[in-house]
C-alpha positions in Angstrom: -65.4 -63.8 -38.8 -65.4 -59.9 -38.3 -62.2 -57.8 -38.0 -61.3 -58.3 -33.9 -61.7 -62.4 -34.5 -59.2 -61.7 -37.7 -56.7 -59.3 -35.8 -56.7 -62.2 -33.0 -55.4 -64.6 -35.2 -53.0 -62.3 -36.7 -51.4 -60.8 -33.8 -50.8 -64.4 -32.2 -48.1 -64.6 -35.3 -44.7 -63.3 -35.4 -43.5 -60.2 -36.9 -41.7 -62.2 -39.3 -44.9 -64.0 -40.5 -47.7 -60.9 -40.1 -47.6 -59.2 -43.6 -48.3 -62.6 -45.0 -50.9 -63.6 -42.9 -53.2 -61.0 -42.8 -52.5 -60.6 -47.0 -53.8 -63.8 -47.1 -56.9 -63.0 -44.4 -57.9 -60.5 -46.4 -57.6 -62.2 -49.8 -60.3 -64.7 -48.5 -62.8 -61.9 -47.2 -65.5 -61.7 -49.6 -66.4 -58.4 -47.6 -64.4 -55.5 -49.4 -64.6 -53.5 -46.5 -63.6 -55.9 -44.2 -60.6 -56.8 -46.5 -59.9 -53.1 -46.6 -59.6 -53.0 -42.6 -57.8 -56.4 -42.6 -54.9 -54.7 -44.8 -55.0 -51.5 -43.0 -53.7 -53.8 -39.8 -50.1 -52.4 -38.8 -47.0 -54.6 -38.2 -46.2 -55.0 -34.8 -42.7 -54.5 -33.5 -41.0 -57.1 -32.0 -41.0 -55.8 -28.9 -44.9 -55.4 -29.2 -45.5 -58.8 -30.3 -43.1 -60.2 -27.4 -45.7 -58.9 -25.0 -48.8 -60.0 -27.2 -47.1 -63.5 -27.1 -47.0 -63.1 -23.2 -50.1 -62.5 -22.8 -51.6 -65.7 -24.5 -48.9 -67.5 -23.7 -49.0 -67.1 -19.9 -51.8 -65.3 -19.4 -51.7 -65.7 -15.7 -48.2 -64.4 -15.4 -49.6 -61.0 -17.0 -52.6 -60.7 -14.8 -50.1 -60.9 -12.1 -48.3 -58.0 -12.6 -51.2 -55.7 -13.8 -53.0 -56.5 -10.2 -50.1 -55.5 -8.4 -50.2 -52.5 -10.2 -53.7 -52.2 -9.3 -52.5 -52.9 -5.5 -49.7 -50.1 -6.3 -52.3 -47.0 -7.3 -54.0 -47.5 -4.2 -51.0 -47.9 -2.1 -49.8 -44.6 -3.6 -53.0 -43.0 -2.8 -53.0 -44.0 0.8 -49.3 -43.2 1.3 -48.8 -46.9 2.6 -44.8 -46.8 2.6 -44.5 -50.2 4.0 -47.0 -51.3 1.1 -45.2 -49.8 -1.7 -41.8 -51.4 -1.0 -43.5 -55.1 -0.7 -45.1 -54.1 -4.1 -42.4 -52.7 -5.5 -40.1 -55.9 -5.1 -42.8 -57.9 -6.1 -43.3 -55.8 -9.1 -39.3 -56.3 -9.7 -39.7 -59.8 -9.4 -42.8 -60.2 -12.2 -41.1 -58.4 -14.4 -37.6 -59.8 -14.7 -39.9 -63.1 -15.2 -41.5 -61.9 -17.8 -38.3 -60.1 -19.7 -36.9 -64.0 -19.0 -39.2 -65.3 -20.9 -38.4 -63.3 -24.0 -35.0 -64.4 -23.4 -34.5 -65.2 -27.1 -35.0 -60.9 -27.8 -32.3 -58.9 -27.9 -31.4 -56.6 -25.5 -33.2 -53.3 -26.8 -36.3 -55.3 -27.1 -36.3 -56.9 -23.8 -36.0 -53.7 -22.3 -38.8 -52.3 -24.6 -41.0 -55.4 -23.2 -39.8 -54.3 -19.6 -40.9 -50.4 -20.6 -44.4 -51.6 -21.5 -45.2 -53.7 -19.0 -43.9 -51.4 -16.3 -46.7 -48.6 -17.8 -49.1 -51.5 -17.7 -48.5 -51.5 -14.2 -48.6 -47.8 -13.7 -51.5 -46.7 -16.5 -55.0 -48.8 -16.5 -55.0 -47.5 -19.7 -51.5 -48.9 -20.7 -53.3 -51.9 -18.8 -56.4 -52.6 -21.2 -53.8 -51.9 -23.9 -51.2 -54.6 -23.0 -54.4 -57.1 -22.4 -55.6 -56.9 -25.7 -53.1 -58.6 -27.2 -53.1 -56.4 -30.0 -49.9 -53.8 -29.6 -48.7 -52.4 -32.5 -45.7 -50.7 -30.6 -44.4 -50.6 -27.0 -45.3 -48.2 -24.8 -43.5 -46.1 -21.6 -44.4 -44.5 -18.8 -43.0 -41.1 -16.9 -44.5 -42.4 -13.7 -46.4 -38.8 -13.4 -48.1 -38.3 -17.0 -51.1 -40.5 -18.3 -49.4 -43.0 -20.8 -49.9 -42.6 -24.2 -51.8 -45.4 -26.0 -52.9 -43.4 -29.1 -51.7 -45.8 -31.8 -50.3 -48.7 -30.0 -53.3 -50.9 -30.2 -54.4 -52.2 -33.5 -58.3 -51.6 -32.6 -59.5 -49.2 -30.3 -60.5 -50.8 -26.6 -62.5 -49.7 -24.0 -59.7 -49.5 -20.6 -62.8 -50.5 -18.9 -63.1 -53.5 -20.0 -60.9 -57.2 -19.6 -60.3 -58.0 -23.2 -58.8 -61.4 -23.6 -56.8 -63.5 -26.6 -57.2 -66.6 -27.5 -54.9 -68.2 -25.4 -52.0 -70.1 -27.4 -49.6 -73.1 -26.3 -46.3 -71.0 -24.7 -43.7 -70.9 -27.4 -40.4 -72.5 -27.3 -36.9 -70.0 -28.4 -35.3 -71.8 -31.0 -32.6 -72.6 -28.8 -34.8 -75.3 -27.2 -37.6 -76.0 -29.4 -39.6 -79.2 -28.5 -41.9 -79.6 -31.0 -41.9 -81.4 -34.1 -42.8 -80.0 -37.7 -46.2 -80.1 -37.0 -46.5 -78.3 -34.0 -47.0 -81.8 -31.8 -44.9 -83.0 -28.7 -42.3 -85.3 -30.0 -42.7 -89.1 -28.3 -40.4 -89.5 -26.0 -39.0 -92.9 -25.3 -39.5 -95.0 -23.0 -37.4 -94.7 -19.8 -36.6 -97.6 -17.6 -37.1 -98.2 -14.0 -33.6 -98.4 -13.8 -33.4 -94.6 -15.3 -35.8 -93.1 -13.4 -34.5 -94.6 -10.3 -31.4 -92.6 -11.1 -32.9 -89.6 -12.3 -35.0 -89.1 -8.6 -31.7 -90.2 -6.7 -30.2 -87.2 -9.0 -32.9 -85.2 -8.0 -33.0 -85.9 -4.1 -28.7 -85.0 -4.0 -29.5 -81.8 -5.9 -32.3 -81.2 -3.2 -29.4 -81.6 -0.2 -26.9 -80.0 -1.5 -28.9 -76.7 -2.3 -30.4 -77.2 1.2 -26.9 -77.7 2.4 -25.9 -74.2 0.4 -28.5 -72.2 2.2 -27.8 -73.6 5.7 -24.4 -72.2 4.5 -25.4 -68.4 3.7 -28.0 -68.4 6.9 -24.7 -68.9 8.9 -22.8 -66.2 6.9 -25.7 -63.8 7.1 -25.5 -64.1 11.3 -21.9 -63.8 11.7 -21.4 -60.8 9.0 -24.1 -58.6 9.6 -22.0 -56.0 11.4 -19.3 -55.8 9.1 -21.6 -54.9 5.9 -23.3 -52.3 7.8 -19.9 -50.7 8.7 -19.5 -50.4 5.2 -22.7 -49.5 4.3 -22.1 -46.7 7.1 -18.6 -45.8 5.5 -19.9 -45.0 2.3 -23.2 -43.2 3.1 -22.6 -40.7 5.8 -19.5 -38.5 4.7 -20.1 -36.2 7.7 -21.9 -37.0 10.7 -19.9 -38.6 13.6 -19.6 -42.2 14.4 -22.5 -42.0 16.9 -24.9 -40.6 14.7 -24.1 -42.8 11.9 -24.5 -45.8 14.6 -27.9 -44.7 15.1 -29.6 -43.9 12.0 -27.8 -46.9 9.9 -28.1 -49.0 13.3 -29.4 -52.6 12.2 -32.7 -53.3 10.7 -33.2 -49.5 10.0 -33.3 -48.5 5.9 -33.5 -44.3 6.1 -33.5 -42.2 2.8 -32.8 -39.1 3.3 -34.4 -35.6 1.6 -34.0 -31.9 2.3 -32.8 -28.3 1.7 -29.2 -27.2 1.9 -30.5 -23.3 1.7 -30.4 -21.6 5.3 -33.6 -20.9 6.0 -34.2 -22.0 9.1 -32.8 -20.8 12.9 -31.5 -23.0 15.2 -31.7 -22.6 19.1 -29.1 -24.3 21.6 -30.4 -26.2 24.4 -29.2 -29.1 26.8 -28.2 -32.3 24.6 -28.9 -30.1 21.3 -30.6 -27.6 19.6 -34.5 -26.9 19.2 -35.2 -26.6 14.8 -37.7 -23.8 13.5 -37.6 -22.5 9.9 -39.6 -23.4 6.6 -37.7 -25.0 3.3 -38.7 -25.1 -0.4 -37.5 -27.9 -2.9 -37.5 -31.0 -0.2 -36.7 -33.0 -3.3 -38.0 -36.9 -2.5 -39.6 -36.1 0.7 -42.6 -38.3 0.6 -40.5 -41.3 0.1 -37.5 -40.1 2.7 -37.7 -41.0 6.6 -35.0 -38.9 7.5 -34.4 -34.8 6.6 -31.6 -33.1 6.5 -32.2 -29.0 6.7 -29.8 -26.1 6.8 -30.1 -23.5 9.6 -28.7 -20.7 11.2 -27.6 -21.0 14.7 -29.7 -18.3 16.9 -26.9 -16.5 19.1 -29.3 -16.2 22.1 -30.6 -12.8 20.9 -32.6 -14.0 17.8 -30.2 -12.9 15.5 -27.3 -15.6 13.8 -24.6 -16.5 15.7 -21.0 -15.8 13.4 -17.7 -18.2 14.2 -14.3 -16.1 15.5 -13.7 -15.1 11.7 -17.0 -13.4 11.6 -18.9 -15.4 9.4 -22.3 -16.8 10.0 -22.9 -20.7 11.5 -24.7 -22.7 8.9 -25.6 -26.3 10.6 -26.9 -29.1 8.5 -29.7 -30.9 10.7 -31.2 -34.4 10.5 -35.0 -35.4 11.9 -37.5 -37.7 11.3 -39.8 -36.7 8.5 -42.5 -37.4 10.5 -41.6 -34.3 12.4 -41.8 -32.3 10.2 -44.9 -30.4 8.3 -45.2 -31.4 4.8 -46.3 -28.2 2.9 -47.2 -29.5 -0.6 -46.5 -26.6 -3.0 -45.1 -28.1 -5.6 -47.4 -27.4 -8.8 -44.9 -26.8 -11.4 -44.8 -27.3 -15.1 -41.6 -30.3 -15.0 -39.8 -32.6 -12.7 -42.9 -33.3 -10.9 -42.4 -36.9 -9.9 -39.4 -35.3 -7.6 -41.9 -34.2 -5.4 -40.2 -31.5 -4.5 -42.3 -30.0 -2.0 -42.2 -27.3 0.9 -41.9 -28.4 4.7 -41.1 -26.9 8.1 -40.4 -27.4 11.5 -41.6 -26.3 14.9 -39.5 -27.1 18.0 -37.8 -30.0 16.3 -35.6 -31.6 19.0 -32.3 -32.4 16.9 -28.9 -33.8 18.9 -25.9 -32.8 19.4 -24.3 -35.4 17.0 -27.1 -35.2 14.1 -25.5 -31.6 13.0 -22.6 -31.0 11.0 -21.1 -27.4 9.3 -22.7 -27.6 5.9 -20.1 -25.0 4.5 -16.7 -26.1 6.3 -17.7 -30.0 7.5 -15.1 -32.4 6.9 -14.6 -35.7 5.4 -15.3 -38.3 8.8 -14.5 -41.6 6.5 -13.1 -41.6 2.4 -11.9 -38.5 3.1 -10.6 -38.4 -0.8 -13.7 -38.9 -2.4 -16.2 -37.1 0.2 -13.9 -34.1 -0.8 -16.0 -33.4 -3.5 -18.2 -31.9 -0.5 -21.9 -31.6 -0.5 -22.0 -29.7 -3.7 -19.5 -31.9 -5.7 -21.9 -34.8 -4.8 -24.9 -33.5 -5.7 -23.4 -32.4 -9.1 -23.3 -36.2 -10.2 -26.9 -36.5 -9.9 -27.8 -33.5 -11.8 -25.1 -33.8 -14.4 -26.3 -37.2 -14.9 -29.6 -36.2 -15.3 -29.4 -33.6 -17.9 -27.2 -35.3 -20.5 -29.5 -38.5 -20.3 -32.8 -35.7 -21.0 -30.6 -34.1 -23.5 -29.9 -37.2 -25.9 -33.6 -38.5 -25.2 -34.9 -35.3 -27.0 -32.0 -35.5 -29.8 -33.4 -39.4 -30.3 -37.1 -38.0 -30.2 -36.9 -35.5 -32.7 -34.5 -37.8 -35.1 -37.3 -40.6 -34.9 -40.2 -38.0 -35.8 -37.8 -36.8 -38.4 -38.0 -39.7 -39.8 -41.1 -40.9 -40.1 -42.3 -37.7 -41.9 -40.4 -38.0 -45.5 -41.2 -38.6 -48.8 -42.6 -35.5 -50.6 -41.6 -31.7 -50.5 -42.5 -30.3 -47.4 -41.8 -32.8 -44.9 -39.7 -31.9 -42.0 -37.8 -35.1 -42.8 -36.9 -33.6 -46.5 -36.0 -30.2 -45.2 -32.5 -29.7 -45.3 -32.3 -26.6 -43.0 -34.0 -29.0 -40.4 -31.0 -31.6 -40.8 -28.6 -28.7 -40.7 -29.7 -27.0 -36.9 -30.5 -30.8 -36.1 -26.9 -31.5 -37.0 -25.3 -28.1 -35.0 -27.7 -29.4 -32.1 -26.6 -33.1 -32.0 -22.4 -32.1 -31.6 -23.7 -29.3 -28.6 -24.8 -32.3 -26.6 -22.3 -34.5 -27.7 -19.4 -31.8 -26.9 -21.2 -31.1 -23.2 -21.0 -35.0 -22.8 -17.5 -35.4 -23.5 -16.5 -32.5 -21.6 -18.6 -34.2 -18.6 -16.7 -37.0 -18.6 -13.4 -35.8 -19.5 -13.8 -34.0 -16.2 -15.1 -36.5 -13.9 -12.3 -39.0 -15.3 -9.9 -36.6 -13.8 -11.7 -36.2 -10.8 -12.1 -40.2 -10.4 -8.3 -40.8 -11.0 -7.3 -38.1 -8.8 -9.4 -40.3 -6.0 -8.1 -43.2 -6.8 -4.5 -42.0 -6.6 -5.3 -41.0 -3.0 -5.4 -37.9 -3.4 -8.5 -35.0 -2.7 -10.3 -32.9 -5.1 -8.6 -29.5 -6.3 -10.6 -26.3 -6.4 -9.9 -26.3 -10.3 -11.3 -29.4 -10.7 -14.8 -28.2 -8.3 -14.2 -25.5 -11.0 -14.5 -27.6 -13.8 -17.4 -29.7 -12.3 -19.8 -26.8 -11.8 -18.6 -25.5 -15.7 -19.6 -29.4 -17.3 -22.8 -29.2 -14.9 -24.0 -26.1 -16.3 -23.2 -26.9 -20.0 -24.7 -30.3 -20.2 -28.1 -28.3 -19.1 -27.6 -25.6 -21.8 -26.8 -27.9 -24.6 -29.8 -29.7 -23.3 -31.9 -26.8 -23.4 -30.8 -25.9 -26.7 -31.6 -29.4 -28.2 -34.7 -29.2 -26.3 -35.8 -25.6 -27.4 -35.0 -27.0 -31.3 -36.8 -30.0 -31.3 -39.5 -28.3 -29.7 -40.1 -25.9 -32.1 -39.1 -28.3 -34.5 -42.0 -30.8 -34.1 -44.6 -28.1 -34.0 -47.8 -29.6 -32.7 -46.3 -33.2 -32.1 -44.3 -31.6 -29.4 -47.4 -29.3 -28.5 -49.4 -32.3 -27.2 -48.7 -34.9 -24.5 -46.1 -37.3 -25.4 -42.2 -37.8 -24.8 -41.0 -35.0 -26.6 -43.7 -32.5 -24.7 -42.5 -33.9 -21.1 -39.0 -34.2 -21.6 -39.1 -30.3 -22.7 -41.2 -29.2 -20.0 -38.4 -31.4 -17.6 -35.6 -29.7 -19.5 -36.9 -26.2 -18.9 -37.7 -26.8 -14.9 -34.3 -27.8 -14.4 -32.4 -24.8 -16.3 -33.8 -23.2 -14.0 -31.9 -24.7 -10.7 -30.2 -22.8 -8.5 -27.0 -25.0 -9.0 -26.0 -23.5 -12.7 -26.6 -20.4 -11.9 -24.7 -17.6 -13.9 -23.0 -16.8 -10.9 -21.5 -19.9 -9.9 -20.7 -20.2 -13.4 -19.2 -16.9 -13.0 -16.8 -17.7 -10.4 -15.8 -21.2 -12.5 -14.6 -18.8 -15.1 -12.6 -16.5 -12.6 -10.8 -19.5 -11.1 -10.1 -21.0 -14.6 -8.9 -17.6 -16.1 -6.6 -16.9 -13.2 -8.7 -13.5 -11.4 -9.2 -15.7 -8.6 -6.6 -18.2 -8.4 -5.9 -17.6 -4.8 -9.4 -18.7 -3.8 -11.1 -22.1 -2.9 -15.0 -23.4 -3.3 -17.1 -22.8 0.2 -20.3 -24.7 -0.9 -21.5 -22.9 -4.3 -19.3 -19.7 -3.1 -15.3 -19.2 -4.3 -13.9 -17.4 -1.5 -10.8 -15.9 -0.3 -8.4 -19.3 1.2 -8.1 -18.2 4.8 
């Protein structure tokens, strides 16, 4: 038997059971070099022998979900939207079976199953990997990077080819374990006509009644459609009027939106509405939206912007088809390059009357307290949420690396001055996170109390938005230089870096923004309010 026969066998077996079983494989190897490999094997995790047990176990259910990722790539490829939403449910659908089926797991390594097969799906590398049957660890993807498989299988593999384990009888959790002592079906005893009269009667009244339940819901879904799309409408379109929200959330439609808040387009009035032209950067999600929204200047009929009776410059927010638009690509950037965040224009867009609003006066049509946060408020959520979940990733990262290199002089893991800026790291994005949250807990009782958003608290949302992206780019910057060429070379702590550094780089924490925050705080400007990312004199 040569060493992929042997690592077969022992990667069927549990964690629990491994060491002992390939001790004992390589005890009765007469071949000392074989032996040798045999006890170099590694221990899977359980998370990687949860998925190795899946795929012997149910080999069918894997293949499943690795062909629809094959189905996915070339639905990406041909930009098949209608495609990659029947694919993607399917995909959601595989999976939770498979997670179900690790049920007895605990939470962290169900989701560490659901992380591998998910780059299974993405990766054909990740792919061959997961087929094996011989992971030593789980694996992720970013959904833009090639995965990295470098030491997650316990033998090299060849992505081109369809290994396949010996396929095992599916395990039972202990929870309800069938089997006897010796691994046979218990015998079951005998069952009367009698009983299995009653069981199909049993069976039959469950088969009504569930028939009965869905008769029930296919009512409710015809007599209630209206009313969940008004609320669907209430909470999605903060600032358009009734008739444009009747239209683009009008029934059957599903629009995602994507655009550019920056005015750099012009915007010419004519019967029914205005005719778009202009160019954009940073149309963050556009491939996937159906719908733009773009911020222009209003052409005054001499080319030039048109200014309100204060003498300030109209700034309209417009929404078109994406199709309408030109797509411009331009988006070959060092991070955040699954955003997509590319450049488009427009040329004689048609755009109504009712699919414009003010983007820096517009306000509230519907939840008037919480839309108050305004355009900018909103957007700070995402991007504040973003940047403390990159900053603790890196802060885990360069932990675990830590500490897997101890045990002599030398080793970061040993080096107290490494444990020391580690340490001064670790409270910087702790302190940003609490900060975060002490401020949006404010903000969401405020709300709740009826009540709308102060300028010291838009104050105190741009100041936690900026300093959960510099603790994050101090923890980053550390680790980086930390983990020397570990970091260097594609992996987590490489892309979550390279994501880190794109984003301190956004327009939205900009010093001057930051600036004003300070000014307001510090009472300079207390007799001014938040005018998108401007603090101006209150009128």
């Amino acid at each position: 038997m040569g060493l992929r026969e042997v690592a077969d066998e022992l990667y069927a077996t549990t964690p629990a059971d491994f060491t002992a079983s390939r001790n004992a494989a390589a005890g009765r190897t007469v071949d000392k070099a074989l032996a040798k490999e045999i006890r170099a094997l590694r221990k899977p995790t359980a998370s990687a022998a949860a998925v190795n047990a899946l795929v012997r176990e149910d080999p069918e259910l894997v293949d499943s979900i690795l062909a629809v990722g094959d189905r996915m790539r070339d639905a990406f490829a041909a930009r098949d939207r209608d495609s990659i939403r029947s694919l993607t449910a399917d995909r959601q659908r595989l999976l939770q079976t498979a997670v179900q089926s690790v049920g007895g797991a605990s939470p962290a390594v169900q989701r560490e199953v659901q992380e591998t097969l998910q780059a299974a799906v993405i990766d054909a590398s990740a792919a061959a990997a997961v087929r094996s049957g011989l992971l030593v660890r789980a694996l992720e993807s970013t959904g833009v990077d090639v995965v990295d498989v470098a030491d997650a299988v316990a033998l090299p593999i060849d992505p081109a080819a369809r290994p396949r384990p010996t396929r095992t009888p599916r395990r039972k959790h202990a929870s309800g374990d069938r089997t006897t002592e010796g691994g046979s079906e218990p015998t079951q005893p005998a069952v009367s006509a009698a009983e299995r009269r009653e069981r199909e009667r049993r069976i039959r009244s469950a088969e009504k009644a569930v028939e009965r339940a869905r008769a029930t819901a296919d009512a409710l879904d015809d007599e209630l459609p209206e009313y969940f799309l008004r609320q669907k409408q209430k909470r999605t379109a903060a600032f358009l009027p009734d008739s444009a929200v009747d239209k683009l959330f009008a029934p059957g439609t599903e629009n995602r939106f994507s655009g550019q808040g920056t005015p750099t387009g012009m915007m010419k009035k004519v019967e029914g509405g205005y005719l778009l032209n202009g160019k954009w950067s940073y149309g963050s999600g556009m491939y996937h939206a159906t719908y733009t929204h773009s911020a222009a200047l209003v052409d005054d009929g001499t080319g030039k912007p048109a200014k309100d009776e204060n003498g300030n410059v109209i700034v309209l927010c417009a929404h078109a088809p994406v199709g309408e638009h030109g797509l411009l690509g331009n988006w070959d950037v060092i991070g955040l390059r699954a955003t997509g965040s590319i450049d488009y224009d427009a040329k004689d867009i048609f755009i109504p009357d009712d699919f414009v609003f003010p983007i820096l006066t517009a306000e509230p049509q519907r939840l008037k307290e919480f839309f108050s946060l305004g355009v900018v408020g909103l957007a700070a959520i995402g991007h504040s949420g973003w940047a403390i979940g990159t900053g603790r990733r890196m802060m885990d990262e360069i932990a675990k690396f830590a500490r897997s290199k101890t045990g002599r002089s030398g080793l970061l893991g040993e080096s107290d001055k490494f444990w020391f800026d580690y340490g001064r790291a670790e409270a910087r994005v702790r302190a940003a996170r609490a900060f975060l949250f002490e401020v949006w807990a404010d903000v969401e009782a405020s709300i709740e109390a009826g009540q709308r958003v102060s300028t010291r608290q838009i104050s105190l949302i741009h100041l936690a938005k900026s300093e959960v992206h510099e603790a994050g780019v101090e923890g980053c910057q550390f680790a980086y230089r930390a983990a020397g060429g570990a970091s260097l070379r594609a992996g987590v702590m490489q892309r979550v870096f390279r994501e880190m550094m794109t984003a301190a780089n956004h327009f939205t924490i900009n010093p001057n923004i930051v600036g004003a925050a300070g000014r307001e705080i510090g009472g300079v400007w207390s007799d001014r309010a938040w005018q998108f990312y401007d603090l101006i004199p209150k009128s």
